[in-house]
N, C-alpha and C positions, 0 to 999 in steps of 0.2 A: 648644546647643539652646534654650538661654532667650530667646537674642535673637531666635529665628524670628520668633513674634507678632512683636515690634517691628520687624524689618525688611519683614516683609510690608506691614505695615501702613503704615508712612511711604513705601516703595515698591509702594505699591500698582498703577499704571500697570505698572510692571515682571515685578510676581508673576503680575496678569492675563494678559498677553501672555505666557508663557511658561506658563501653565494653560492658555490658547487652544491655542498651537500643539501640547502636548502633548497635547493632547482630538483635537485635528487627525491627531497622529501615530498616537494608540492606536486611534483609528475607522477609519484606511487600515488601519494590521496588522491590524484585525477583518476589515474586508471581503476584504483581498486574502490572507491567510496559507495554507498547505497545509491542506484540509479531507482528512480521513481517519477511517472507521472506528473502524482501533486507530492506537495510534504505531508507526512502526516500531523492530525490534530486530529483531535477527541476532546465531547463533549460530556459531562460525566452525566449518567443518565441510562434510558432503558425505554425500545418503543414493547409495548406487550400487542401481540394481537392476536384475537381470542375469531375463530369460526365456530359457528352454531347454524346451521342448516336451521332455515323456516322459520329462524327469530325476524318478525319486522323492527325498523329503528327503535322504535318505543321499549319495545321490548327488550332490545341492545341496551338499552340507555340503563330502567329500572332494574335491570336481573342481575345483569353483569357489571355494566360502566359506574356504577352507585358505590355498591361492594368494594370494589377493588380500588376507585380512586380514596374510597373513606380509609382502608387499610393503609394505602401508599402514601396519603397527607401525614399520617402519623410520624413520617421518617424525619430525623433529621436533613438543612439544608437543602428541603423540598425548595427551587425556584418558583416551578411553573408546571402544570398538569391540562395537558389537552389532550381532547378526546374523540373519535370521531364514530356513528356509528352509521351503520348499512344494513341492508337486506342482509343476515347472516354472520353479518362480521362486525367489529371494530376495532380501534386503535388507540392506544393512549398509549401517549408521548408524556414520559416523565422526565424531568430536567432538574440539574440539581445547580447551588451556586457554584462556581468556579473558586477553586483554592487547592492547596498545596497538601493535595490527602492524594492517596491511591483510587481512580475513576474506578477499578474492577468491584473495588468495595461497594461503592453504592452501586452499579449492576448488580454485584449479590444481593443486597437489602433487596434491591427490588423483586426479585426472583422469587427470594423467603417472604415478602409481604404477600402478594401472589396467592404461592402453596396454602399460605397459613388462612386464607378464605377461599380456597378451593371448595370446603366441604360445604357452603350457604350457594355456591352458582350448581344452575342448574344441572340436571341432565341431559346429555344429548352432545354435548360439546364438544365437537370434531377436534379440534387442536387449540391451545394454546402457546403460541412460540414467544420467544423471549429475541433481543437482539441491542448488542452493546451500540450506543452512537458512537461511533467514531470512524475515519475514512483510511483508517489503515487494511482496512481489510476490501480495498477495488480489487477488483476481478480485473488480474493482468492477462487471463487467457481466456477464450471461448471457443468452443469446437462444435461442430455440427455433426452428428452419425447420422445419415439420411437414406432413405431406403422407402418405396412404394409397395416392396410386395413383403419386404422381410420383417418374422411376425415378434411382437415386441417382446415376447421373452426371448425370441434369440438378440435380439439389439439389447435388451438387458445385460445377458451376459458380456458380450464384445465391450458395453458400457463398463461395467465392471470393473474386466481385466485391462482397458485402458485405465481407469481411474485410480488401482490399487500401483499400475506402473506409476500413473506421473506423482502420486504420492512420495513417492521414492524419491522424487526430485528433491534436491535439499533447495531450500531458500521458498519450496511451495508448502504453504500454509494445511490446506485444504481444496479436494475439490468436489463439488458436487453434481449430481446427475437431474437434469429438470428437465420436466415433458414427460415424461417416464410415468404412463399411470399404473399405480400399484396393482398388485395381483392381491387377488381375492378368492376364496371358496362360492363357485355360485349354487346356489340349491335351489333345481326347477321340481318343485313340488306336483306332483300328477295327483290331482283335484278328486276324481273320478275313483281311484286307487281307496284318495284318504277318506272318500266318504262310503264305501264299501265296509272299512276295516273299522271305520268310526273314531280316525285318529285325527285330530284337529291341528292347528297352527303353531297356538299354544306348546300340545304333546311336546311337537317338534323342536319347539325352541327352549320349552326344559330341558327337556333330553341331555341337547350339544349343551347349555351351559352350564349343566349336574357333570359332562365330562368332559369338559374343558376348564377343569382349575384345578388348583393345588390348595390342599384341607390338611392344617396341621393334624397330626394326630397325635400330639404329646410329647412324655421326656423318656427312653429309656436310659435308667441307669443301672450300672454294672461298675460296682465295688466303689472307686472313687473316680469312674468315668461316668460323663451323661453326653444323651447322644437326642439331638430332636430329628421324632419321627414326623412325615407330611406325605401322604398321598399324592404321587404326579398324576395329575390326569389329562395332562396336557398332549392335543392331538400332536402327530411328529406325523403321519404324511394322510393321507386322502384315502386311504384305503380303512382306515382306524376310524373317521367320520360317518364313511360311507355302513361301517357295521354297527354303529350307533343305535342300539334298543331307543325304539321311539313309542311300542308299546306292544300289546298282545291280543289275539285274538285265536280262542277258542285251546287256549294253553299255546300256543305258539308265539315265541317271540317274531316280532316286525323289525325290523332294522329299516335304516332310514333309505336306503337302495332298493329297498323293496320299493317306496313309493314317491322315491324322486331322482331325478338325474342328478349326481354331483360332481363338479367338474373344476379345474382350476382354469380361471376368466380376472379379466382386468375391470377394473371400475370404472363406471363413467370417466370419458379422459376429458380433466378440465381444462384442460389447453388446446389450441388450434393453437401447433406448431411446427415451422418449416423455415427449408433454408432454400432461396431457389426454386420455390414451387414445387418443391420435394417434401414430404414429410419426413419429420428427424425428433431428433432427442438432442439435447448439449450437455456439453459437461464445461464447467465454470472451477478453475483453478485461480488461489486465493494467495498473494505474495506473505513473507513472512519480512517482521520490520527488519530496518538494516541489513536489508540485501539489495543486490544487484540482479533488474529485471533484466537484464541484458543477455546476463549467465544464467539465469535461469529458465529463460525461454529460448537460449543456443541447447539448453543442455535437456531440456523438454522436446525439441523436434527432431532429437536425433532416436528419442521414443515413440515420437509419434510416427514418423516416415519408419522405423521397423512395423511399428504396431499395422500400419497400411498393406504393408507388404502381406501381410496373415489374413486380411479381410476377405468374407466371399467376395463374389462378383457381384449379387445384389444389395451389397451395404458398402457405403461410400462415404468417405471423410471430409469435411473442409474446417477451413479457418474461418471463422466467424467476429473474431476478434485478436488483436495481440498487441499489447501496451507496449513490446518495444520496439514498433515501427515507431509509435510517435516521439518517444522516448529517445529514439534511435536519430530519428529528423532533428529534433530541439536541438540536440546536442551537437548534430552536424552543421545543423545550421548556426550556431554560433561559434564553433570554429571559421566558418566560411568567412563568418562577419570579422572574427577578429585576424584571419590573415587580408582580409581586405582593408578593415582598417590601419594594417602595421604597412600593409605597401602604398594607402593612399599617403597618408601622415610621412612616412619614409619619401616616397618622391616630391611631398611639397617641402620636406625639410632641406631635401637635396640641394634641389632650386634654390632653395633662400641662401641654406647656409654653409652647404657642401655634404659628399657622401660620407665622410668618416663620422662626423655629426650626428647627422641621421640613423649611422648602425647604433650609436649609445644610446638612441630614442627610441628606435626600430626593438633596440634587447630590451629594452624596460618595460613595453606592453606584455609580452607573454612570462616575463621573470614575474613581475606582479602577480600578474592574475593566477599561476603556479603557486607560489607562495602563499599569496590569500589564500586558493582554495584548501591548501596543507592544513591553515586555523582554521576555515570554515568545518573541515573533516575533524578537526580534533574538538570544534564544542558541539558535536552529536547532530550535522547537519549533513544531507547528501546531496547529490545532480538532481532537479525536479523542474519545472516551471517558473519556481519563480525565484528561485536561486540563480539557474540560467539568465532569467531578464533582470536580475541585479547583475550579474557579470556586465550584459549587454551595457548598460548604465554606467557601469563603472568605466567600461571600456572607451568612452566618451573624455572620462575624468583625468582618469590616473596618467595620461601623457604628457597632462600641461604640466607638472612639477620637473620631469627631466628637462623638455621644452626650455624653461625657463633656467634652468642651471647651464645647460647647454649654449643658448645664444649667450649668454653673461661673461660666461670662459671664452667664449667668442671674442666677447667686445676686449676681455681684458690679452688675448694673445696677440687681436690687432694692435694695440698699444706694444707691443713690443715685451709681456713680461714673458718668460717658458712657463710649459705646458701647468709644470707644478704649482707655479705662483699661482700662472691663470687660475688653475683648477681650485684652488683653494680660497682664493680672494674673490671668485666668482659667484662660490657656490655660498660663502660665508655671508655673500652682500643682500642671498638674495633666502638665505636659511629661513629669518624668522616671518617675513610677507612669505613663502610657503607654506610652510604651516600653519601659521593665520587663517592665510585661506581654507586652508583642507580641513581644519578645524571648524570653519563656519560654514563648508560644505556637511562635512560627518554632524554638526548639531544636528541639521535638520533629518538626518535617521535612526538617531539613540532615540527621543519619543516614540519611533515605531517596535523600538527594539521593548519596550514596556507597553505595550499594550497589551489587556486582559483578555481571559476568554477564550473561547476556539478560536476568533479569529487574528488574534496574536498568535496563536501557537503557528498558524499557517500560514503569515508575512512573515514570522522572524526570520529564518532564513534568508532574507532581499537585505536587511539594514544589516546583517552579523555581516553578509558576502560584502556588501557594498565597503561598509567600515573598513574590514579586512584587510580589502584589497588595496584601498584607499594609501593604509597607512602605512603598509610596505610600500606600496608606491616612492610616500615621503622619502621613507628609509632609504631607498632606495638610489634616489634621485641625490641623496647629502653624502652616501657614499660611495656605492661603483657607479655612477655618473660621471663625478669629476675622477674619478681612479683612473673609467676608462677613457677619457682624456686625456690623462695626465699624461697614458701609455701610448695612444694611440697618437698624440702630436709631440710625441719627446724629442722625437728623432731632428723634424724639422723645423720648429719653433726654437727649441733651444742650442740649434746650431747657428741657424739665425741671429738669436740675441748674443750670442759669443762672438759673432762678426762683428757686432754692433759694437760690444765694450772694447774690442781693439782697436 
């Protein structure tokens, strides 16, 4: 380490070129690296939750929550199984231990334990959805289609063909349309009709499920081809329902129009939702990992502002969400901080020790933090929260190490040696208490850099930034430090001490 100064300095052409290209490297991983939020972390695991209309808790518990946690215990690296139930619903959160396997894997297990006692839970059961833990998948966008008089299958469709556009967007995950209550076939039975004709409830409900299925009908083969036959019976529009044979009366076929209105109608909508005191619908787009939210929601509103321009007059758009205003703010605002700390530090350097001083100190905070961020970006970390408040942190740090090379070269040019001596006998005095130090600063972030579990996955990024930055710092500070000293006081120091020796 003693020989740094002295090599920077006799190769100075070399050190430059290789401080260029790495200032080069660390401002491309600035601009281009994954902008996010938070960082992502994932927990291996899987929440399931099961709806069943009209089950009370009790009945959640014994029918469903029994069953399915007895299946899911069986898995390997089961942690922990909690369960919650309600009026209609419940929840069970499966958790598995943390280790160096593939998370998607045990989501499958969990899926197929599920399926595989599907056939012992009841009937009746509205949905059961499945959903991987993990926070990679935040909702970077939210939109509001809001409309009082416009009737919700046209705000379906507008839904739609907005949602298939920002699919398109590269870097969006997925998006989904909520508020939206489903369309349904509704059948208003005329009572009166059915008790004339003598066809009951029953009739009717054979009827439509004898021809709404599909019934293998076997194998044809032909020579050495074989071909499986099945009966479609599957309805394809309203009109094929509505001539539904529901029975007879007096040799005449009834069809089901004979003695009921049928009509297509939305379901109870289970939401009270609005934006503004407007009623709306949203649609929720979903980031894909190692991307940039930035670019993806510049490159999402230039769809959405056409998509507006095509809207009636009674369906109206807004923003209801968008991760890269705050995304956008962190990141501004820690620029703001670190050009304010490079001019507060820069004018108190002034004062003390003069302006030439000061620019070697003033280039070392954003050459740092550049540079780190270049390692940060190459061990699979991006801009988020709490990689930004590790910069903030470091940004505190990484100054004292020039600081101190600097005033040192100081003391040694007051003495009368040039710029070179200084630079090198300066920086050499003061090599191994710097890194000492920085070393007893960085202990205290490697234990966080080993921390287990989701919530290691989601500090490591603070101790990798912090380290990083840290240690170019050092580097920093043992070679173009005194370089640029050596450069910047050549002229007038060593003219100086030439007066001196004659």
């Amino acid at each position: 380490m003693n020989n740094l100064p002295k090599f920077s300095i006799n190769n100075y052409q070399f050190v430059l070129i290789v401080f260029a290209v790495l200032l080069i490297w660390g401002l491309n991983s600035f601009l281009t690296m994954p902008r996010t939020e938070d960082p992502p972390a994932a927990q291996p695991g899987a929440v399931v939750t099961i709806i069943y209309p009209g089950a009370s808790p009790g009945d959640m518990e014994e029918l469903i929550i029994n069953p399915i946690e007895e299946e899911v215990n069986d898995l390997e690296l089961i942690s922990e199984i909690k369960s919650t139930a309600g009026n209609g619903f419940a929840y069970i959160n499966v958790s598995f231990d943390y280790g160096n396997y593939n998370f998607d894997d045990k989501y499958d297990d969990v899926v197929q334990a599920v399926n595989e006692v599907k056939t012992e839970l009841p009937e009746g059961i509205r949905e059961i959805k499945f959903t991987e833990k993990t926070t990679t998948d935040t909702k970077i966008l939210q939109l509001a289609l809001s409309s009082e008089a416009a009737e919700f299958s046209d705000m379906r469709v507008w839904a739609e063909s907005l949602e298939k556009k920002l699919e398109q967007v590269s870097g969006i995950k997925n998006v989904d349309i909520l508020a939206l209550p489903e369309q349904q076939v509704k059948i208003l039975m005329q009572s009166d009709k059915m008790v004339n004709m003598g066809i009951g409830v029953n009739d009717i409900e054979n009827a439509i499920n004898a021809n709404n299925q599909n019934i293998p009908g076997g194998e044809l083969v032909m020579g050495e081809n074989s071909f499986n036959v099945k009966t479609s019976g599957t309805y394809e529009s309203l009109e094929e329902i509505k001539n539904t044979v529901v029975g007879s009366v007096e040799g005449k076929l009834v069809y089901l129009k004979d003695i009921a209105d049928v009509e297509i109608d939305y379901e109870e909508n289970k939401y009270l939702a609005g934006f503004n005191g407007t009623r709306s619908i949203f649609l929720t787009a979903e980031q894909k990992s190692e991307t940039n939210v930035l670019d993806i929601i510049d490159e999402a509103k230039i769809i959405i502002e056409e998509f507006k321009e095509t809207l009636p007059e009674n369906i109206q758009i807004y923003y209801v969400h968008n991760q890269a205003e705050n995304v956008e703010k962190s990141i501004n605002g820690f620029i703001n901080n670190l050009l304010q700390g490079m001019v507060l530090v820069g004018f108190v350097i002034m004062l003390a020790i003069g302006f030439k001083s000061s620019l070697v100190i003033i280039l070392a905070i954003p050459s740092s933090i550049l540079i780190g961020l270049g390692f940060v970006d190459l061990a699979g970390f991006g801009l988020q929260s709490v990689s930004i408040a590790a910069l903030v942190i470091a940004l505190g740090l990484l100054v004292d190490n020039s600081i101190v090379v600097v005033e040192n070269t100081e003391r040694y040019l007051k003495e009368g040696l040039s710029s070179k001596e200084a630079a090198i006998k300066g920086t050499k005095q003061v090599a191994y208490p710097i890194i000492s130090s920085t070393l007893t600063t960085l202990a205290a972030f490697i234990p966080i850099v080993m921390l287990p579990d989701a919530a290691g996955d989601f500090i490591k990024s603070m101790p990798v930034t912090v380290i990083a930055t840290l240690t170019v710092s050092v580097i920093l500070a043992l070679t173009v430090s005194p370089l640029l000293m050596a450069i910047l006081f050549k002229r007038k120091k060593d003219t100086k001490h030439s007066e001196n020796k004659l």
